[in-house]
C-alpha positions in Angstrom: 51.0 60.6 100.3 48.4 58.5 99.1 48.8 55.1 98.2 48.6 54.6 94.2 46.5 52.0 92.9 48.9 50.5 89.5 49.1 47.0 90.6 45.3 47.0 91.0 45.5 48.7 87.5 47.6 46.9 86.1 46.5 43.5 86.8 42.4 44.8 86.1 44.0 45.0 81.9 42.8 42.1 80.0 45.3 43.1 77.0 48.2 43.0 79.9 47.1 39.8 81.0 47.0 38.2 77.9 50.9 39.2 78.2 52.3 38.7 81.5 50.9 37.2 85.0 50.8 40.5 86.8 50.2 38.9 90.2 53.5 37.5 90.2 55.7 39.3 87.8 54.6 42.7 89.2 56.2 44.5 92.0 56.3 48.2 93.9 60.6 49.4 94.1 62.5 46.2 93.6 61.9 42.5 92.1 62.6 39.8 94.4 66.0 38.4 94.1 65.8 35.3 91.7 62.7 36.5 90.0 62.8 35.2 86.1 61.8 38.0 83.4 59.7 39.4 82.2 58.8 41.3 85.1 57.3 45.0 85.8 58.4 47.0 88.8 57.5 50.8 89.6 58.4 53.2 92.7 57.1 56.6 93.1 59.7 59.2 92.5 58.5 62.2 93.9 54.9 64.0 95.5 53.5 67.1 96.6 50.1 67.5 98.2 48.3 70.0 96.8 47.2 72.1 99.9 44.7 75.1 100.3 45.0 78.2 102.2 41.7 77.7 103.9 41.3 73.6 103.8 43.5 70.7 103.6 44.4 69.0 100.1 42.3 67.3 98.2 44.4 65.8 96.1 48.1 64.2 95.6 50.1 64.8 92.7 52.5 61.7 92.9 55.4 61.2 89.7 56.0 57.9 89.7 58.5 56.0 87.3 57.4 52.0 85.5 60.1 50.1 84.0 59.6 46.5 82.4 62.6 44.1 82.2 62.7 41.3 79.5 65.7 39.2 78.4 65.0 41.2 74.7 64.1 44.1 73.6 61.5 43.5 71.8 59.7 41.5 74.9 60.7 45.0 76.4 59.2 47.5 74.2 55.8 45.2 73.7 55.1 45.1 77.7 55.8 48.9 78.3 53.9 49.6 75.7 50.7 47.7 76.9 51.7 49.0 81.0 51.6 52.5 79.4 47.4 51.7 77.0 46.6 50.0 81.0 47.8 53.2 83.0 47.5 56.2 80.3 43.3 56.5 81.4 44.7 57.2 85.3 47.9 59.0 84.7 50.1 61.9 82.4 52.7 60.0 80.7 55.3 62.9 81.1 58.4 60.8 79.6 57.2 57.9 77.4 60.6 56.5 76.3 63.6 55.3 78.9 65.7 53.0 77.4 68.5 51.3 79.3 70.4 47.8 79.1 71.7 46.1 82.2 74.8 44.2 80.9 75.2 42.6 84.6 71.7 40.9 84.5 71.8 40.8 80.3 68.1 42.2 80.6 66.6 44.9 78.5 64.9 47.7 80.3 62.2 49.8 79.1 59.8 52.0 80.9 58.7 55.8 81.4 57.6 58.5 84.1 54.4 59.6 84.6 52.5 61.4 86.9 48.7 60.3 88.5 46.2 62.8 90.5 45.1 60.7 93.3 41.8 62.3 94.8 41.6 62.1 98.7 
């Protein structure tokens, strides 16, 4: 599959910026161990290449899933919001509102699923 371009994304959003260093509180399937929040991770969930009969795909359909982690909720629902303005251009937000709480870490999680159409 081809590789998806939301870090670039993310850290090209003046608005994001404004709210959170996405060069080092930004990070593809896990946070580094230690790292303080607020913090943005994504992974890609699932893919399909979207193949021909007579020529080979020309274009990856890749379901990826973001989730911000903030020590409030309202930290929380202010950084996913401004991920989703940065990435919504690129991607179909298919599931806008996950909602969890990680009584281990005490950290508020908020995020969603979306999909992007990479061309090859």
């Amino acid at each position: 599959m081809s590789f998806l371009p939301i870090y670039r994304t993310l850290k090209a959003d003046i608005d994001l910026a404004a709210l959170i260093d996405v060069e080092s509180k930004a990070f593809e399937d896990v946070a580094p161990q230690g790292t303080s929040p607020p913090y943005i991770v994504w992974q890609t969930i699932s893919a399909q290449a979207n193949n021909h009969l007579d020529e080979p795909a020309n274009f990856d359909d890749t379901q990826y899933q973001l989730m911000v982690y903030a020590a409030d909720a309202k930290t929380a629902y202010k950084l996913r919001d401004a991920c989703r303005v940065a990435l919504e251009e690129q991607s179909w937000i298919s599931n806008p509102s996950i909602n969890l709480y990680d009584s281990k870490a005490k950290l508020y999680g908020r995020g969603f699923d979306a999909n992007w159409i990479l061309a090859r």
